[in-house]
C-alpha positions as CSV (number, residue, x, y, z in Angstrom):
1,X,8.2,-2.5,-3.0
2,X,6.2,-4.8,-5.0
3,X,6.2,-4.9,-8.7
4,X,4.8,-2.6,-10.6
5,X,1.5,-3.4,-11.9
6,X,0.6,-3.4,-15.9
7,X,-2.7,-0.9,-16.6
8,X,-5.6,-3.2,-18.4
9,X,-7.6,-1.1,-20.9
10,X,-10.7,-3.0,-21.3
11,X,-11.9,-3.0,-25.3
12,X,-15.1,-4.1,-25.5
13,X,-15.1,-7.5,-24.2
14,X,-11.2,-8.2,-24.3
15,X,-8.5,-7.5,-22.1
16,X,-5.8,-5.7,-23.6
17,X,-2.7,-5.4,-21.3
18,X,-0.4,-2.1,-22.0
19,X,3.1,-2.4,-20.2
20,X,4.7,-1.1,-17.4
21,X,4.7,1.9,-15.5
22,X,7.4,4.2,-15.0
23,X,9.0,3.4,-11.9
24,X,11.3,5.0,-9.8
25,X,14.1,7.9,-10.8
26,X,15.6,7.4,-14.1
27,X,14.4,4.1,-14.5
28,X,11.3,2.0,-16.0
29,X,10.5,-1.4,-14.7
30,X,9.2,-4.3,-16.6
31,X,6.7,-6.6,-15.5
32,X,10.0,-9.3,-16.3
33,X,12.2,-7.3,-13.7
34,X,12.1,-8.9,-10.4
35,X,14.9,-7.1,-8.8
36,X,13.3,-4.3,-6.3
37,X,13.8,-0.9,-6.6
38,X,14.8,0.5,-4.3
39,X,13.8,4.7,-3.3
40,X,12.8,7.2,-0.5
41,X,10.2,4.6,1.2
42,X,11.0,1.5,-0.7
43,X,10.3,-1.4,1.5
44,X,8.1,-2.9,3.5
45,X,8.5,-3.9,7.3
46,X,8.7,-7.3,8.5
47,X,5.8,-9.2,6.5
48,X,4.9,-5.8,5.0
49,X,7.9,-5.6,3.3
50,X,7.8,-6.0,-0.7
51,X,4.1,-6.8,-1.0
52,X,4.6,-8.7,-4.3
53,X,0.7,-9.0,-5.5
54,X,-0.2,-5.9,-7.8
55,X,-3.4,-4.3,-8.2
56,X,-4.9,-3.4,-11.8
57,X,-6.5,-0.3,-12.7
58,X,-9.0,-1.0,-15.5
59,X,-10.4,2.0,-17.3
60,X,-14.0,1.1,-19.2
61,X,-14.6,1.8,-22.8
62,X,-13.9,3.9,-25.8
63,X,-10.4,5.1,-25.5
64,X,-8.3,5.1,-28.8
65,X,-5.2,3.2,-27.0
66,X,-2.7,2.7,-24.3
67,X,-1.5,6.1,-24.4
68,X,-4.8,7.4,-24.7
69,X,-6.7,9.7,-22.3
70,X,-10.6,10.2,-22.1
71,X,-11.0,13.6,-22.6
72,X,-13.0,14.2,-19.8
73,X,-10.6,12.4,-17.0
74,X,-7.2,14.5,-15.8
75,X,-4.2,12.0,-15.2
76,X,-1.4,12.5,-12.8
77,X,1.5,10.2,-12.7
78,X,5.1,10.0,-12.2
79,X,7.8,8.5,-9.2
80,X,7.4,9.0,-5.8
81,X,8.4,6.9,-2.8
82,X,10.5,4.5,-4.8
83,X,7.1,3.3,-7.1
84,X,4.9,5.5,-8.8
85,X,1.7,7.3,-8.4
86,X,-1.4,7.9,-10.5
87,X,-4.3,10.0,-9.4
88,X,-7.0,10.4,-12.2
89,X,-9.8,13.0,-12.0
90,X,-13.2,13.5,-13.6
91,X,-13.2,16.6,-15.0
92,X,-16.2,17.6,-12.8
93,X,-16.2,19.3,-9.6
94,X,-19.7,19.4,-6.9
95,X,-22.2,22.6,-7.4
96,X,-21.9,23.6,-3.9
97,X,-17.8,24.0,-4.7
98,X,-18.8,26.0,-7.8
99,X,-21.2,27.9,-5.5
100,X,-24.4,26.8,-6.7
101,X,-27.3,24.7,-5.1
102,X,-26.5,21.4,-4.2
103,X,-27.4,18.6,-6.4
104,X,-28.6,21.3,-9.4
105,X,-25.6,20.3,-11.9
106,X,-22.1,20.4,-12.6
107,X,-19.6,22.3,-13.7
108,X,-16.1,21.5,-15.8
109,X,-13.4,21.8,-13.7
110,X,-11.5,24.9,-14.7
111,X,-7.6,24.7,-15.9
112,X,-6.6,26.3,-12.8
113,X,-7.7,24.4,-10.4
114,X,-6.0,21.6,-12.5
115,X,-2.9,23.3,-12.4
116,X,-3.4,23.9,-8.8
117,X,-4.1,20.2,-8.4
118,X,-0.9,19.0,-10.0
119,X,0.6,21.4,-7.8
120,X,-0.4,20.5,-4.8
121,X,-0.3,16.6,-5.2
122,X,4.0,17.1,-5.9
123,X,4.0,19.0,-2.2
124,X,1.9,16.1,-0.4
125,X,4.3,13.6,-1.9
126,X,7.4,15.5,-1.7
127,X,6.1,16.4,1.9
128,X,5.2,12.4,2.8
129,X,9.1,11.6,1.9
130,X,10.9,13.7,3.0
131,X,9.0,13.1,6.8
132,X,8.7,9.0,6.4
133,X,11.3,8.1,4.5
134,X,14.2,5.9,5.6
135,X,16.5,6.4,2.8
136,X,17.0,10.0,3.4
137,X,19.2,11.0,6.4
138,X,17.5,14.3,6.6
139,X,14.3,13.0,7.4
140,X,12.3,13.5,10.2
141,X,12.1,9.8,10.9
142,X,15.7,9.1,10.2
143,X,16.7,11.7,12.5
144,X,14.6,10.2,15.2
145,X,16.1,6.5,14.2
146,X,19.0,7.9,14.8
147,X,18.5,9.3,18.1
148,X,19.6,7.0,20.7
149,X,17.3,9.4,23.5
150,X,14.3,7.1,25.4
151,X,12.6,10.7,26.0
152,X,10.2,12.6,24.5
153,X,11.5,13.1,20.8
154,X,9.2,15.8,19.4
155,X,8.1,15.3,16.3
156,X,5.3,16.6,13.1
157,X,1.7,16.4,13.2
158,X,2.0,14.4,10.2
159,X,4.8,11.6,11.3
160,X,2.7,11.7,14.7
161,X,-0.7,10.8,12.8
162,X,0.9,7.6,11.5
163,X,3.1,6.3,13.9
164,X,-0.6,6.7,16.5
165,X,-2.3,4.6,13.8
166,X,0.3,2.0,13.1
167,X,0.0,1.7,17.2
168,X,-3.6,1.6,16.9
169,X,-3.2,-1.5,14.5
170,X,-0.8,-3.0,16.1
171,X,-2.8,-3.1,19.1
172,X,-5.9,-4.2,17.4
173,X,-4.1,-7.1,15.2
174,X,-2.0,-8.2,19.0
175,X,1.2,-7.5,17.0
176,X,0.5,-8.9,13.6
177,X,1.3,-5.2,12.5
178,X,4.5,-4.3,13.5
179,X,6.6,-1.1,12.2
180,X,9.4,-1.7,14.6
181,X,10.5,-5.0,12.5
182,X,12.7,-3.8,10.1
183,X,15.8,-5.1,11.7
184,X,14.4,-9.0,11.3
185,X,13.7,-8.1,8.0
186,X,17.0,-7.2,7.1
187,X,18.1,-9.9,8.9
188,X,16.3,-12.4,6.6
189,X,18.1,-10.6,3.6
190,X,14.6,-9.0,2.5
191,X,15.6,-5.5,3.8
192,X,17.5,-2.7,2.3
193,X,20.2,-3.4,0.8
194,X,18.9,-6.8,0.0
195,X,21.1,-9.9,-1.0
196,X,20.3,-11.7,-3.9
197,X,18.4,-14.6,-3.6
198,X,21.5,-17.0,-3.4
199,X,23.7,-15.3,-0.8
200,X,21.1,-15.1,1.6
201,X,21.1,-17.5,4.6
202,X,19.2,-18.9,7.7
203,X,19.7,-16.6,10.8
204,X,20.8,-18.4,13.8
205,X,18.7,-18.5,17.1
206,X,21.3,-16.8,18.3
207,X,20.9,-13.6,16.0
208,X,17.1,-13.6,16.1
209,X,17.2,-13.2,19.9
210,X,19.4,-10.4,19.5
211,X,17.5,-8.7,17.2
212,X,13.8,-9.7,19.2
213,X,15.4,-7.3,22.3
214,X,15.0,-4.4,20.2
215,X,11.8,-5.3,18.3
216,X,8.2,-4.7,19.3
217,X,5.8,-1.9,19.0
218,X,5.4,-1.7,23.1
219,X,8.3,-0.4,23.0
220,X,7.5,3.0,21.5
221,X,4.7,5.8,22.8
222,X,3.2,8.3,21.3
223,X,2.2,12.1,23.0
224,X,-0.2,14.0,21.3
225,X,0.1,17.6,22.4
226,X,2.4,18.9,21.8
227,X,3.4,15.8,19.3
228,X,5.9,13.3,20.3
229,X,7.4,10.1,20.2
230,X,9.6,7.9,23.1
231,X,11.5,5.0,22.4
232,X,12.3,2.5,25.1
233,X,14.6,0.9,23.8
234,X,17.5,3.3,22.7
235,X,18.1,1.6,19.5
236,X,14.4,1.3,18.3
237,X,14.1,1.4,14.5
238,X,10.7,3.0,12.6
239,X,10.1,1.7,9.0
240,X,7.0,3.5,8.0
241,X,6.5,1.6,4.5
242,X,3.6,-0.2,5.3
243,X,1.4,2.6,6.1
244,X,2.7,5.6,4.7
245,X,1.4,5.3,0.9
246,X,-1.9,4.7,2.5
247,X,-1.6,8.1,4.6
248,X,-0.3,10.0,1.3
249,X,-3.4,8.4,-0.7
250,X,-5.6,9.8,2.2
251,X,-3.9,13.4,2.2
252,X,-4.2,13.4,-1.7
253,X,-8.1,12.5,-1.3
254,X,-8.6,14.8,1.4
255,X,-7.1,17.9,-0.9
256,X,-9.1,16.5,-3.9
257,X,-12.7,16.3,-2.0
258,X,-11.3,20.0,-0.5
259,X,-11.1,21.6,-4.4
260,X,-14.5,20.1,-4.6
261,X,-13.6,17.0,-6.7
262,X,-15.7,14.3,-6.1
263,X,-15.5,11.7,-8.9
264,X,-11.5,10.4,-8.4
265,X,-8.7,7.4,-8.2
266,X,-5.6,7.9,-6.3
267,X,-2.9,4.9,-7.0
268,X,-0.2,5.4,-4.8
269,X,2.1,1.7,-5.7
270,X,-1.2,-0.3,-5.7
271,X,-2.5,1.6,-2.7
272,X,-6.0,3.0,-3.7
273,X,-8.7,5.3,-3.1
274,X,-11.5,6.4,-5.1
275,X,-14.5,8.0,-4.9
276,X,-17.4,8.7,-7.7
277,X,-16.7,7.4,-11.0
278,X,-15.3,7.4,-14.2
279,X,-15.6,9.7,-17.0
280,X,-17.9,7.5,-18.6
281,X,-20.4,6.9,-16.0
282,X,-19.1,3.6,-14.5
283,X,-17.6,3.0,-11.6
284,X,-13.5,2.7,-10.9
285,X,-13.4,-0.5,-11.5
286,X,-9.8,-2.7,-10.0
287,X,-8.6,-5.9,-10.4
288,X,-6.8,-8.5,-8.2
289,X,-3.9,-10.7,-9.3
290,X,-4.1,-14.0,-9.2
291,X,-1.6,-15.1,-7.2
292,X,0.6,-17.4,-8.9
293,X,4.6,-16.5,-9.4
294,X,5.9,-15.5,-12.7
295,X,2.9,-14.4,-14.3
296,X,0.4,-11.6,-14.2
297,X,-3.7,-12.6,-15.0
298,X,-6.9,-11.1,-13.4
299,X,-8.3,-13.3,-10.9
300,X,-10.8,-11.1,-9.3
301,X,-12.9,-7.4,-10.3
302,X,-14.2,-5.2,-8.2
303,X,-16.0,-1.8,-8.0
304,X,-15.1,0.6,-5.6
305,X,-16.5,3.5,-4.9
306,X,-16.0,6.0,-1.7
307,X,-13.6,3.3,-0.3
308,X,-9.7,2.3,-0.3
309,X,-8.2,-0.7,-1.4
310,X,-5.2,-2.6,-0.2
311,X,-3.4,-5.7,-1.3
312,X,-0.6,-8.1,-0.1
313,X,1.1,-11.2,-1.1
314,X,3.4,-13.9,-0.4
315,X,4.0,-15.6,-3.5
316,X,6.7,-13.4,-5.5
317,X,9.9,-12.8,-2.6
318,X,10.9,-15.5,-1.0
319,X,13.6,-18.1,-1.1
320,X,14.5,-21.8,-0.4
321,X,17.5,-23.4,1.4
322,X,17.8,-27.4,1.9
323,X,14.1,-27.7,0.2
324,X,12.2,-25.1,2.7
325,X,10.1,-21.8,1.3
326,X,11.0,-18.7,3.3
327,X,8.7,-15.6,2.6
328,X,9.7,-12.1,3.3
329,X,6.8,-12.0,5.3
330,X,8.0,-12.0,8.9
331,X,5.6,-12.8,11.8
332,X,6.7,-10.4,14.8
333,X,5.8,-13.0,17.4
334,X,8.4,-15.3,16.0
335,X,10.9,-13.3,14.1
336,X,10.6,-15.8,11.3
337,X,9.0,-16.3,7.7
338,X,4.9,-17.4,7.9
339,X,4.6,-20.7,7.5
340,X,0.6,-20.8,6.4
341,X,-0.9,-21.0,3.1
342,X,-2.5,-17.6,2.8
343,X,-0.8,-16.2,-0.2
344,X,-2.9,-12.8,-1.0
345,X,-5.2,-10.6,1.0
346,X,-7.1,-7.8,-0.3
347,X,-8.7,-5.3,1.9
348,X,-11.0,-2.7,1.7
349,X,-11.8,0.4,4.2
350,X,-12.9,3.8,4.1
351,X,-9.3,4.9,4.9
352,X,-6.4,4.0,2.8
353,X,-3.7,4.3,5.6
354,X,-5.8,1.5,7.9
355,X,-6.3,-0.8,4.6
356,X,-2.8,-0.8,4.0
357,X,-1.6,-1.7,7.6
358,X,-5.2,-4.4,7.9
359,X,-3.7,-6.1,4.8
360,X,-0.2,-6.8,6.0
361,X,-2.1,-7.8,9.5
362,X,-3.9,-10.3,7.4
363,X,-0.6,-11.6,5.9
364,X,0.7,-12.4,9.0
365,X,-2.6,-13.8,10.8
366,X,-3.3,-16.3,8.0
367,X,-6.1,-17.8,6.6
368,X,-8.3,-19.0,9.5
369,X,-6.7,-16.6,12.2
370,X,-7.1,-13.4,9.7
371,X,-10.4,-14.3,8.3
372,X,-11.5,-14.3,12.2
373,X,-10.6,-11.4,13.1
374,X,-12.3,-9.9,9.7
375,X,-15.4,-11.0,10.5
376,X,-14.9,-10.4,14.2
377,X,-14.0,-6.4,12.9
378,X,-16.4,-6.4,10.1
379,X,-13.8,-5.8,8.0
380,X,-14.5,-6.5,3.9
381,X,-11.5,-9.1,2.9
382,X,-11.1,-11.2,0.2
383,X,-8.5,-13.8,1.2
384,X,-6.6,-16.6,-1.9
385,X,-4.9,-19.4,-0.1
386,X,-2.8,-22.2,-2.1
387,X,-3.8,-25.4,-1.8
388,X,-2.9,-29.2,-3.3
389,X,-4.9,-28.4,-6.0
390,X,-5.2,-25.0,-7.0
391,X,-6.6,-21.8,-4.9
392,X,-8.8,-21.5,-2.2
393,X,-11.2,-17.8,-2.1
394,X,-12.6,-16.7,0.9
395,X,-14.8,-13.5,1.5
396,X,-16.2,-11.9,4.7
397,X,-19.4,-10.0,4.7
398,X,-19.1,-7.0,2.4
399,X,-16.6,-7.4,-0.3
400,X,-18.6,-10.0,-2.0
401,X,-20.9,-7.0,-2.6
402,X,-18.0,-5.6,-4.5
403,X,-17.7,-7.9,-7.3
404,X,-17.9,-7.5,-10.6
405,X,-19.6,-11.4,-11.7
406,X,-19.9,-10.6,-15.5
């Protein structure tokens, strides 16, 4: 649930900035609205929830303005999961897809397989929702957040696949990922519906350990075959928002690469993928915000190629009683805000669905703690802390490679 980002459309050597996005159902945000909207899979989990930094798109060279289209490049948008989504395609599929030698040539990419593309992107996202969301109570996970049962709750291949990764995470961050802490969240007043910025108060210790007894990602297993999950605590609570963008980025991806498209940039509300390049040549090139409240300016570019890209921030929700900062980022261990002065992490990883949990990780971990455990995973980050005087940037091994200098 983070604001939307504005697309940059690079002209030669300026940086033209072209609005909004639409966002939502029936409604287009500004980058001036700082309300959060709120749809099927709108917010984020504990220190997941409403990751506030945005990532840019930029498109290189030659097109005629911000409505424009290179010819060669198919663009997908619209709403989904209470943001938007834009996967753009080179208008290029592989020879051995066309049924030709490998590595021979290319073909176009016939009108319709595009049609069949468009098609089968509005199933996986219609599909994702109506299995992760927590604003529907038909949904597969609402049904089972409902359930009050500590034994085996079967459930879909698909809501199995992410609750076993989100475990997997949450095991290898010690807790820093958690999807079970939606109730603290909402008990800060960052959760759905959440109170304006005003009426929102300090939760007594009282309350917190109230809430702790039914938080914490022990407390839920997972059974393969055939798929299931078990709460142990009857009044468990799933919020999925952290991870599944990432897992509807991969399933787009994964139907792309199957059609044979190879050259590709799915945007799922700043979650990315992409593979190949650009209908000019380049690489997909994205930009990081820098992360200061209010306003929206580059701070870092990078090319990406065959990788995913996550992002999350602490720097844009928040609020202060008797003179102290409380983020929306809530540390598991605790039940309270971070306190540290990480306030963006951006992530990269073959797999969109593990960048997007690694980033909120990182939020939590901070600076020192999360840039450890980076370089202890060999994970490429790019970390922004605040300091006295400005920002601090700090990269593991790998992303530097990334970076565009010029």
């Amino acid at each position: 649930m983070r604001p939307l980002p504005i697309l940059y459309f690079i002209f030669g050597t300026g940086i033209r900035p072209c609005g909004s996005i639409a966002s939502g159902i029936g409604r287009t945000k500004t980058p001036r609205d700082r309300r959060a909207y709120r749809g099927s899979i709108p917010h984020r989990s504990g220190r997941e929830a409403l990751r506030s930094v945005f990532i840019v798109l930029l498109v290189l060279g030659g097109l005629a303005g911000c409505g424009a289209e290179a010819p060669d490049t198919l663009h997908y948008s619209g709403a989904t999961m209470g943001t938007y989504y834009s996967v753009k395609v080179t208008r290029r599929i592989s020879d051995v897809a066309a049924g030709k030698e490998p590595h021979t040539s290319v073909v176009p990419l016939a009108e319709p397989l595009a049609k069949q593309l468009e098609k089968d992107i509005g199933l996986i996202l219609a599909e994702v929702g109506q299995t992760m969301s927590t604003y529907r109570a038909d949904s597969e996970l609402s049904r089972f957040n409902a359930s009050t049962s500590t034994d085996w709750y079967p459930v879909s291949q698909d809501l199995y696949t992410v609750v076993h990764e989100a475990l997997a995470v949450s095991r290898l961050t010690d807790g820093a990922f958690d999807i079970t802490v939606g109730p603290l969240v909402n008990l800060w007043g960052f959760g759905p519906p959440e109170n304006p910025e005003d009426t929102r108060t300090v939760p007594t210790e009282a309350d917190l350990r109230a809430i702790r007894a039914r938080v914490g990602y022990r407390k839920l297993a997972t059974r393969a075959t055939p798929p299931a999950l078990r709460k142990e605590h009857p009044a468990l609570y799933l919020d999925l928002s952290a991870i599944a963008k990432g897992f509807a980025v991969d399933k787009i991806a994964a139907r792309l690469e199957g059609h044979g498209v190879v050259n590709y940039l799915v945007d799922i509300g700043g979650e990315l993928r992409a593979r190949g390049g650009n209908a000019q040549g380049g690489p997909w090139r994205v930009a990081i915000e820098k992360p200061i409240s209010g306003e929206r300016e580059i701070h870092r570019i990078i090319a990406v190629d065959n990788h995913a890209v996550a992002t999350s921030g602490d720097y844009r929700n928040f609020f202060e009683r008797d003179g102290k900062r409380y983020s929306h980022t809530i540390d598991p261990k605790t039940g309270k805000p971070v306190t540290h002065t990480l306030v963006s992490v951006t992530v990269l990883h073959p797999q969109a669905m593990r960048a997007d949990a690694l980033a909120t990780a990182l939020s939590v971990l901070g600076p020192e703690a999360g840039y450890r455990f980076a370089e202890r995973e060999n994970i490429p980050v790019w970390l922004i802390s605040k300091t006295e005087t400005g920002f601090q940037d700090r990269g593991t091994r790998g992303f530097a490679d990334m970076l565009i200098r010029d």
